[in-house]
KEVEX-244204 format. One record per residue (C-alpha): x, y, z; residue number from 1. Coordinates in steps of 0.05 Angstrom, whole numbers, always signed. Layout:
<recs>
[[X; Y; Z]; NUM]
...
</recs>
This chain:
<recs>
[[-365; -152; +748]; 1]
[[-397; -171; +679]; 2]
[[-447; -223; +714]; 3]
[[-456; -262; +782]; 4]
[[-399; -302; +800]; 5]
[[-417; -372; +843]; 6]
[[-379; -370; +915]; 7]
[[-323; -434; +899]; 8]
[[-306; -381; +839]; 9]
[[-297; -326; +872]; 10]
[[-256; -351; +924]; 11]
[[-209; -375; +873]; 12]
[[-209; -315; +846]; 13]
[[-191; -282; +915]; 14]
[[-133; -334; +918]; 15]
[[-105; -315; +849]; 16]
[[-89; -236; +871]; 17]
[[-67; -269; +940]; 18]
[[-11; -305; +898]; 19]
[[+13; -243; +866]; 20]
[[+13; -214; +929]; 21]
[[+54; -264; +949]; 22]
[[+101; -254; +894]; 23]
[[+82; -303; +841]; 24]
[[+85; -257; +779]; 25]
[[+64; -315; +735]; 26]
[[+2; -364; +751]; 27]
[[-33; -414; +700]; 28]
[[-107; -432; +712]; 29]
[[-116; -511; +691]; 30]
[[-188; -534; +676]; 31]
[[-216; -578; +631]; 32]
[[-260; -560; +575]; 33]
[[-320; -535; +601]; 34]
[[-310; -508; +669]; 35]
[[-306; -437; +655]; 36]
[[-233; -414; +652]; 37]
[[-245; -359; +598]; 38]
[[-295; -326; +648]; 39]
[[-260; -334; +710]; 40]
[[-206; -298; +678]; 41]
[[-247; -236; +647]; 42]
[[-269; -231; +719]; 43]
[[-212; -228; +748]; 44]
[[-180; -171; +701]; 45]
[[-241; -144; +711]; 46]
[[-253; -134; +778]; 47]
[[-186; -139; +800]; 48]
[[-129; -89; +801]; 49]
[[-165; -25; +771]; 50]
[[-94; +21; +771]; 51]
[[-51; -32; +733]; 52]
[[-49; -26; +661]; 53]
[[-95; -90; +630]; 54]
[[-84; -129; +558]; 55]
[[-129; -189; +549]; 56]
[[-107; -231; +493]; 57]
[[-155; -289; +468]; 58]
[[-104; -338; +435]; 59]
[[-117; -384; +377]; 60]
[[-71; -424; +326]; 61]
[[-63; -365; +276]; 62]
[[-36; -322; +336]; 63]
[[+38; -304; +319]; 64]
[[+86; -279; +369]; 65]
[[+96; -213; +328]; 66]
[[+24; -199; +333]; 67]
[[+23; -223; +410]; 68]
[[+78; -175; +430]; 69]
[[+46; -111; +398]; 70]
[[-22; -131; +430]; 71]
[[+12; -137; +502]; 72]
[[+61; -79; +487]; 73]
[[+4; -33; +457]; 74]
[[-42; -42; +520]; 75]
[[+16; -26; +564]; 76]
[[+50; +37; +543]; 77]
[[+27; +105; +501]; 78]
[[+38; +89; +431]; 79]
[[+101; +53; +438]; 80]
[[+150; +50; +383]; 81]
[[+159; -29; +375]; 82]
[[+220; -57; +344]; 83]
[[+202; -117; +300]; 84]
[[+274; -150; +301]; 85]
[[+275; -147; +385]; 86]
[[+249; -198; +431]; 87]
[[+173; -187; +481]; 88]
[[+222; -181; +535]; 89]
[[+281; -134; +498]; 90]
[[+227; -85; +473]; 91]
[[+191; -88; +538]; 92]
[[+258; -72; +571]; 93]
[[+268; -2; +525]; 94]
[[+204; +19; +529]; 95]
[[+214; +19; +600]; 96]
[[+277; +63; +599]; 97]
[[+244; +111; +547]; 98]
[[+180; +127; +588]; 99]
[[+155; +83; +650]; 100]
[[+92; +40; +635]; 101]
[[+72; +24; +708]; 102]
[[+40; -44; +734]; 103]
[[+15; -93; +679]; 104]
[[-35; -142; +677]; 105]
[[-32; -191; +630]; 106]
[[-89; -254; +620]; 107]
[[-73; -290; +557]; 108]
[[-132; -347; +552]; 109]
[[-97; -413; +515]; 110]
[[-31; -433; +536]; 111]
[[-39; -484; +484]; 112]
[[-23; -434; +432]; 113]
[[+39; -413; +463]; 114]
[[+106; -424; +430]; 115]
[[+165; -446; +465]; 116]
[[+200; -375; +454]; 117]
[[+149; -339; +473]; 118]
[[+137; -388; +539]; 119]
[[+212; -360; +559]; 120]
[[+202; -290; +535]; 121]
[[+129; -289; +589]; 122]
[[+177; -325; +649]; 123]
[[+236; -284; +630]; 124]
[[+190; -212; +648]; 125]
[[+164; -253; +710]; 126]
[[+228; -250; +736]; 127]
[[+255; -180; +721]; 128]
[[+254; -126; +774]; 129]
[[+242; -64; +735]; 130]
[[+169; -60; +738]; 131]
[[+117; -104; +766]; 132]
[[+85; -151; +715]; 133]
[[+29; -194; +737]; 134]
[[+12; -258; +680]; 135]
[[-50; -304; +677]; 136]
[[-56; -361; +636]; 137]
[[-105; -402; +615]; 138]
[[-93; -476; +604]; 139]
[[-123; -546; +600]; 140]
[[-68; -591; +628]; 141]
[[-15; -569; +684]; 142]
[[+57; -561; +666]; 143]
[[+43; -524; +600]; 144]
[[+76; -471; +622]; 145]
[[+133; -490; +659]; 146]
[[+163; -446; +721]; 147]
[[+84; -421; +732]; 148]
[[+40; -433; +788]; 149]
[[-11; -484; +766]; 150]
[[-88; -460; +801]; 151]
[[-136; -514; +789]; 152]
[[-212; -500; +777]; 153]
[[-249; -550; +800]; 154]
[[-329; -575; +782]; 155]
[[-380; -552; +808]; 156]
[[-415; -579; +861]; 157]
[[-486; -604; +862]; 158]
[[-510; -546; +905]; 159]
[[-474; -500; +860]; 160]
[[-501; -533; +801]; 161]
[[-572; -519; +813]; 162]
[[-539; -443; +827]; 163]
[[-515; -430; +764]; 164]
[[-576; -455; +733]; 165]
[[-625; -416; +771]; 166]
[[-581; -357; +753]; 167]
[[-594; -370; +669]; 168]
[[-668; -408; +674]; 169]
[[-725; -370; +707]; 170]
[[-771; -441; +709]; 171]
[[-740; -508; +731]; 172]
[[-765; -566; +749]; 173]
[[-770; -586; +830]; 174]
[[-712; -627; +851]; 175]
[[-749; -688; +862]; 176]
[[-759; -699; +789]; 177]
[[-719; -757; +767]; 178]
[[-700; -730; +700]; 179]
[[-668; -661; +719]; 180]
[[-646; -699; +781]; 181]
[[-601; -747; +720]; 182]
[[-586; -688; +681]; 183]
[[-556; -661; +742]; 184]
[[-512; -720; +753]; 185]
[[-487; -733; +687]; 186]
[[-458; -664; +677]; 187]
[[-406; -668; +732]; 188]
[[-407; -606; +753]; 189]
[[-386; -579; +692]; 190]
[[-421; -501; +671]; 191]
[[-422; -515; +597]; 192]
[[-465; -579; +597]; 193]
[[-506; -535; +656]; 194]
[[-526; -488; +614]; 195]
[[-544; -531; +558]; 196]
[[-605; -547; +587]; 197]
[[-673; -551; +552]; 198]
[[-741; -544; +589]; 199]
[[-771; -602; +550]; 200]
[[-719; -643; +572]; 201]
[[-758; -654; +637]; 202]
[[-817; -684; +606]; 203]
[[-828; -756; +587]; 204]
[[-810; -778; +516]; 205]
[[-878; -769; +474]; 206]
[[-893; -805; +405]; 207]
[[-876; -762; +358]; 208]
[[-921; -765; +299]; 209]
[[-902; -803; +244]; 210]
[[-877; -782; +180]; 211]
[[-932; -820; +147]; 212]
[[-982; -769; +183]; 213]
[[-943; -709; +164]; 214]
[[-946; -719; +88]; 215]
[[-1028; -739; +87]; 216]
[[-1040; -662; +123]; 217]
[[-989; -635; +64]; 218]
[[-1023; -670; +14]; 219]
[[-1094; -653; +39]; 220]
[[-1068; -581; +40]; 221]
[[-1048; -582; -29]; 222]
[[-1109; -614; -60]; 223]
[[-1148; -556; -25]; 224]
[[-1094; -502; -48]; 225]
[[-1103; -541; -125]; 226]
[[-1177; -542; -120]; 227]
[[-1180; -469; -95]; 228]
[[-1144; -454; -157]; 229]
[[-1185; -487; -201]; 230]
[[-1245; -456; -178]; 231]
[[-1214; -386; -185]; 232]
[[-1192; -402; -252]; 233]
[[-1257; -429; -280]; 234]
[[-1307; -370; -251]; 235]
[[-1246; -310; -277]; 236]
[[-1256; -347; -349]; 237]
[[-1338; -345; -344]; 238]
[[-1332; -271; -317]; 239]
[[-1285; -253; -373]; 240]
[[-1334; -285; -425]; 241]
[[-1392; -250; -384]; 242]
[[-1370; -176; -378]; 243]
[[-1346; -146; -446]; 244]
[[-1271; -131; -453]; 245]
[[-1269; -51; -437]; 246]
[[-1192; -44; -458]; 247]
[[-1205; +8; -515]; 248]
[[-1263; +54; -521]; 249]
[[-1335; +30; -535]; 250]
[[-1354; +13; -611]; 251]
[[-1416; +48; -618]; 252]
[[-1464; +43; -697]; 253]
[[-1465; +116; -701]; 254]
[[-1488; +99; -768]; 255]
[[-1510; +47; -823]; 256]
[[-1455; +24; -868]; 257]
[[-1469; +43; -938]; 258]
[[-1472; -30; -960]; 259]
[[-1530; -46; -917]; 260]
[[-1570; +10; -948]; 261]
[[-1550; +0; -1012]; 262]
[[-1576; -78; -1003]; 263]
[[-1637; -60; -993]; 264]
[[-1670; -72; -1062]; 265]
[[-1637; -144; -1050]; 266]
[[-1671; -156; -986]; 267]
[[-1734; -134; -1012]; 268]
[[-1733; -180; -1069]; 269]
[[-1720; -255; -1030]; 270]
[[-1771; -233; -968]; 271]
[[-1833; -269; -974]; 272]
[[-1898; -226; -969]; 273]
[[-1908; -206; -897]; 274]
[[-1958; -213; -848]; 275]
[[-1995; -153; -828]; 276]
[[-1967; -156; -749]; 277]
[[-1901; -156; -775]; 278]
[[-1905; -97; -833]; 279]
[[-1936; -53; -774]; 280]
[[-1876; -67; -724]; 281]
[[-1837; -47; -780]; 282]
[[-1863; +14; -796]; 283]
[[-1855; +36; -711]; 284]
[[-1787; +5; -713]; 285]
[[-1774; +53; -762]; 286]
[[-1802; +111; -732]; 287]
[[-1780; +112; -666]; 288]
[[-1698; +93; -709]; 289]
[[-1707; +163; -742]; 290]
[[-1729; +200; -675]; 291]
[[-1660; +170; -637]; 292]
[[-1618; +185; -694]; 293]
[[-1567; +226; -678]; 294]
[[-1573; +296; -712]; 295]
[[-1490; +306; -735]; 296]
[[-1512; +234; -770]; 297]
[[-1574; +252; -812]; 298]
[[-1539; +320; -833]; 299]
[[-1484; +272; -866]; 300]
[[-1519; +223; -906]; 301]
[[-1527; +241; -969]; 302]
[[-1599; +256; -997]; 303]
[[-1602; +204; -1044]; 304]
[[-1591; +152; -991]; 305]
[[-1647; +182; -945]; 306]
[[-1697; +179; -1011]; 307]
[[-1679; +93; -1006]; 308]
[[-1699; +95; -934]; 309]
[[-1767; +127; -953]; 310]
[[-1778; +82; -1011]; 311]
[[-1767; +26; -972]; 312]
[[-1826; +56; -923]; 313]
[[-1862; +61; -984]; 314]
[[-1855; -10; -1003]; 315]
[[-1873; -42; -934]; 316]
[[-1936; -1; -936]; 317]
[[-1948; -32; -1003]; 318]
[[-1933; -96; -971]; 319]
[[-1976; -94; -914]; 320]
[[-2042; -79; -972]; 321]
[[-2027; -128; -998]; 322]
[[-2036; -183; -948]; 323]
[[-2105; -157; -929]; 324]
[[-2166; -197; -968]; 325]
[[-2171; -191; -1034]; 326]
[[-2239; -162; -1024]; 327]
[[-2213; -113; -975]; 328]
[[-2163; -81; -1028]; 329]
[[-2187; -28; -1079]; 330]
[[-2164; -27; -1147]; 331]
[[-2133; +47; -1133]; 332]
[[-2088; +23; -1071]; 333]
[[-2063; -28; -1116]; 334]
[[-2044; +12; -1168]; 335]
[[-2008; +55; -1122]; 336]
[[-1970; +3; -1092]; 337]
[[-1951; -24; -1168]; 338]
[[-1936; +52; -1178]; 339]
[[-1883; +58; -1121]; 340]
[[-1854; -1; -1140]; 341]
[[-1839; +16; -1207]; 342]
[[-1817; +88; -1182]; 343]
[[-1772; +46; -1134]; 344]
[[-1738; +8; -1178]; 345]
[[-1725; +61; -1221]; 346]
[[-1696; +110; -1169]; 347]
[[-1651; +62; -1137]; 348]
[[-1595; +40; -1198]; 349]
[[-1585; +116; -1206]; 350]
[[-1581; +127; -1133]; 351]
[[-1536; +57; -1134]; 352]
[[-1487; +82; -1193]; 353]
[[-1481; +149; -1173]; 354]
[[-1459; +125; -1105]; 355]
[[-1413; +70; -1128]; 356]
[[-1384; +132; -1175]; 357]
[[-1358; +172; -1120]; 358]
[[-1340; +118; -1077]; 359]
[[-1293; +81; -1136]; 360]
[[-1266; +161; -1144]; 361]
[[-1257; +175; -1066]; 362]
[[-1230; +102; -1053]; 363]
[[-1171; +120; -1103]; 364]
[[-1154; +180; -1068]; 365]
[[-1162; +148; -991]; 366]
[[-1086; +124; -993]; 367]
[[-1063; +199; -1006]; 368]
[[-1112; +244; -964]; 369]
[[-1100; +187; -901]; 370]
[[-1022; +199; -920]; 371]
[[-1038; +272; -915]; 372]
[[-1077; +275; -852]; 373]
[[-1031; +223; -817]; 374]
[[-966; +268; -825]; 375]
[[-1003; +331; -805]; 376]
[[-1030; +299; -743]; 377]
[[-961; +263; -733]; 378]
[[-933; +333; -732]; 379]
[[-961; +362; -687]; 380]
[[-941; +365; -609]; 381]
[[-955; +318; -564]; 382]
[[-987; +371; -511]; 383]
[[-1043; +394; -567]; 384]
[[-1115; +378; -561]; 385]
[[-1169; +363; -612]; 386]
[[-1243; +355; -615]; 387]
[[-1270; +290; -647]; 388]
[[-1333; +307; -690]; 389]
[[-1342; +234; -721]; 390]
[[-1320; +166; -719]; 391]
[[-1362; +124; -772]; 392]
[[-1339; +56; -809]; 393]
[[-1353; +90; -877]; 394]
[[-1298; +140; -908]; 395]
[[-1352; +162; -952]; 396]
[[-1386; +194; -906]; 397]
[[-1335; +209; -870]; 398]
[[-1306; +253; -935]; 399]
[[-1369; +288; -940]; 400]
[[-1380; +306; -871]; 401]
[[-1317; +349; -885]; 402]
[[-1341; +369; -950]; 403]
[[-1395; +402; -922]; 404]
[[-1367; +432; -849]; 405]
[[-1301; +463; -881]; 406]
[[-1329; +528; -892]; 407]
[[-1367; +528; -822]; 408]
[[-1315; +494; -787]; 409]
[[-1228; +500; -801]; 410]
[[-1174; +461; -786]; 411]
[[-1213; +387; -797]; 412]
[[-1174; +320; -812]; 413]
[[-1187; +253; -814]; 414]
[[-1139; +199; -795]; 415]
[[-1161; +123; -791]; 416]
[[-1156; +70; -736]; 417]
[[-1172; -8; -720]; 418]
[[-1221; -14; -669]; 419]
[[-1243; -92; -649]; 420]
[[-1214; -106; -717]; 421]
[[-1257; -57; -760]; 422]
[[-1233; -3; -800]; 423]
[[-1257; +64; -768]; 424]
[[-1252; +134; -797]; 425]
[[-1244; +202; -742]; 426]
[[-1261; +267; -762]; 427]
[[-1228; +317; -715]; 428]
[[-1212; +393; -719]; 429]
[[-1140; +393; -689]; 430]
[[-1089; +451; -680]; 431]
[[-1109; +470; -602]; 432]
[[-1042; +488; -558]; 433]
[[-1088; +484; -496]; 434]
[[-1139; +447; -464]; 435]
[[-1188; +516; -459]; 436]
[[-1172; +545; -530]; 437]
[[-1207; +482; -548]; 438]
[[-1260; +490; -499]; 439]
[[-1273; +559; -535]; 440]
[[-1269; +536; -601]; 441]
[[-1333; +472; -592]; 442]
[[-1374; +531; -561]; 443]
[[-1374; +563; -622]; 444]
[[-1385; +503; -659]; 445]
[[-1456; +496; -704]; 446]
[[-1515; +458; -662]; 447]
[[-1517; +414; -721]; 448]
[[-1450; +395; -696]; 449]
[[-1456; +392; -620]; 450]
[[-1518; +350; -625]; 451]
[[-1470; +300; -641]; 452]
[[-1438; +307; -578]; 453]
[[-1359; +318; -595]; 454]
[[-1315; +315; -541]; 455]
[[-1239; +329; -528]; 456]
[[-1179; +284; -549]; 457]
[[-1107; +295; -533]; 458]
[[-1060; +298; -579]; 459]
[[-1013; +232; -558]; 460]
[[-1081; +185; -565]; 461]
[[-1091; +204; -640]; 462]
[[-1023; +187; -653]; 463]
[[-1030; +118; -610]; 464]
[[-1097; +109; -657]; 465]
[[-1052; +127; -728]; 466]
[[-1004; +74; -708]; 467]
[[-1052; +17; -697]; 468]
[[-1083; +38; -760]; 469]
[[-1013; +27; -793]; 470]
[[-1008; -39; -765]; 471]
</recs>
């Protein structure tokens, strides 16, 4: 049995096999909508009759008879051999004589659905003798199916009511309560609007709340959702401006550009005479600048730019004697300090024009060395590794730092990049298959050179760094 059956069903279904007993082969069930006529019937071919062979057939409007005689024909002999152009009854018939099928049951569930042929095909195997046929139908008003047995299910009574709805709800309210006690009433018995029941059902209509309610808590939620938002926004834009932007490596001065020292001499000239305090904070400023500059720097700027940096030192000291008193100052410091001037100014357009010399000759020459490098680097795999030895703003420099390492050091290029929208020059010796042939090859680089602290660089970021400096 596929669930609990209530006692006024199961009697009826008692008295349904007591009518084929008694030789009424076909029988049609009448109930209204509702009452439970579909599940009556799977019950009965269910518990009923476990040696008879069993088709159940749920019928609707796009049943055809052709498909309704294979379904009852199928479930009632081994893989039959149905004739399409015979009748339910003709094919049933030859079946028979080919192989016996034994005792059918057959519960079709909406008479409604029936056609008038097959109405007299179903009564015409009621009647024949050659095997026993037993046929339940389903239907909603009596004489659908005429020369059938009409079985009417009745409602449910009250007692049975509150049955089947114990059976489906595990809470309920007590009987006394006047709503369930109306609900009760008003279905009539009837399983369908039984089972419709909702627990809050019992309880008193409440006020709902209004719709007016409703959309001030949606708006208040949104004004806090907007001014979250807003607050997020504002304090990622003040981080952003706070903490520098870390997307490409660190810019850091590794050196002076070559235009600041060679505006020196124009500095000097415009600054008014200094004080004493400030001539003597230059002087340590400057000291403790040559103790952190890096070694692999010093090494590369040319002598005749490190004899301006010393003349300058020469020219503060000059500076500071003369702010002291005019009593203070001998006639031999002051003829020193009109001495180094005049040595100054005399040093510096030669140091000035033989710089601007080489850098008007090396600037003509920067479109086809960078060419040069570019392609070799470009060439090369994108597995190999090179050590970077310099990265200054100046190509100058950057030329003669090669200039002078190429017999100490092989395989060097220089490539250019953009980095923070400055023009940067890398010096790198390249060519390494491997990750420890280049490890090998900084050990044996000069001190000089590892003061400067070169480290490794794969071969795919120098080509990521040539194409932004193409851009």
């Amino acid at each position: 049995m596929q669930s609990q059956i209530l006692p006024s069903r199961a009697a009826l279904v008692n008295r349904i096999e007591l009518q084929f007993e008694y030789g009424q082969n076909l029988i049609c069930l009448i109930g209204a909508s509702g009452l439970g006529k579909s599940y009556l019937a799977e019950s009965f071919i269910t518990d009923k009759y476990p040696e008879f062979n069993k088709a159940f057939v749920k019928l609707s409007a796009h049943t055809k008879d052709s498909e309704l005689t294979v379904q009852l024909l199928q479930h009632s002999f081994r893989s039959p051999l149905i004739d399409q152009t015979l009748s339910l009854s003709d094919n049933f018939i030859s079946l028979h004589s080919e192989s016996s099928s034994g005792p059918c049951l057959w519960v079709l569930d909406g008479a409604r659905h029936l056609s008038d042929e097959m109405v007299a095909e179903l009564q015409k195997l009621a009647k024949q003798t050659i095997e026993k046929v037993y046929i339940l139908i389903t239907a909603q008003s009596p004489m659908m199916v005429p020369q059938a047995l009409d079985l009417h299910l009745e409602p449910l009574s009250l007692l049975e009511s509150k049955a089947l709805m114990k059976m489906f709800f595990s809470q309920l309210p007590v009987e006394e309560d006047p709503i369930f006690q109306a609900f009760l009433n008003e279905s009539h018995g009837n399983p369908a609007v039984l089972l419709d029941w909702r627990s809050e059902e019992q309880q008193l209509a409440q006020p709902k709340p209004s719709k007016y309610a409703k959309a001030q808590w949606h708006l208040t939620l949104l004004t806090v959702l907007l001014a979250l938002l807003m607050v997020a926004f504002v304090y990622k834009k003040e981080i952003s401006e706070l903490v520098p932007d870390k997307s490409g490596p660190p810019v850091v001065d590794t050196v002076l550009s070559s235009e600041l020292v060679f505006t020196g001499k124009a500095a000097n000239d415009v600054v008014a005479v200094p004080s004493v305090q400030e001539v003597a904070s230059t002087g340590e400023l400057d000291a403790i600048n040559d103790e952190e500059q890096p070694l692999i720097v010093v090494n590369d700027i040319p002598e005749a730019v490190q004899s301006i940096g010393s003349g300058q030192r020469r020219v503060a000291a000059v500076l500071s004697a003369l702010t002291e008193p005019l009593d203070e100052v001998s006639e031999e410091e002051g003829n020193l300090a009109e001495g180094t001037l005049e040595v100054n100014k005399s040093i510096e357009p030669l140091v000035l024009k033989d710089v601007e010399t080489k850098r008007d000759i090396i600037s003509s020459e920067n479109i086809v060395s960078a060419e040069h490098s570019h392609l070799s680097l470009l060439a090369q795999a994108d597995t190999n590794w090179a050590i970077q030895l310099l990265a200054v703003k100046d190509k100058v420099i950057a030329d003669a730092f090669i200039t002078k390492n190429t017999p100490r050091i092989s395989h060097l290029e220089i490539y250019g990049t953009r980095r923070s929208e400055a023009l940067w020059w890398i010096v790198v010796q390249s060519g390494f298959t491997t990750l420890e042939s280049a490890k090998q090859a900084k050990a044996q680089l000069p001190s000089d050179i590892l003061a400067g602290q070169p480290f490794f660089k794969k071969q795919t970021k120098i080509k990521q760094e040539i194409t932004e400096f193409a851009r």
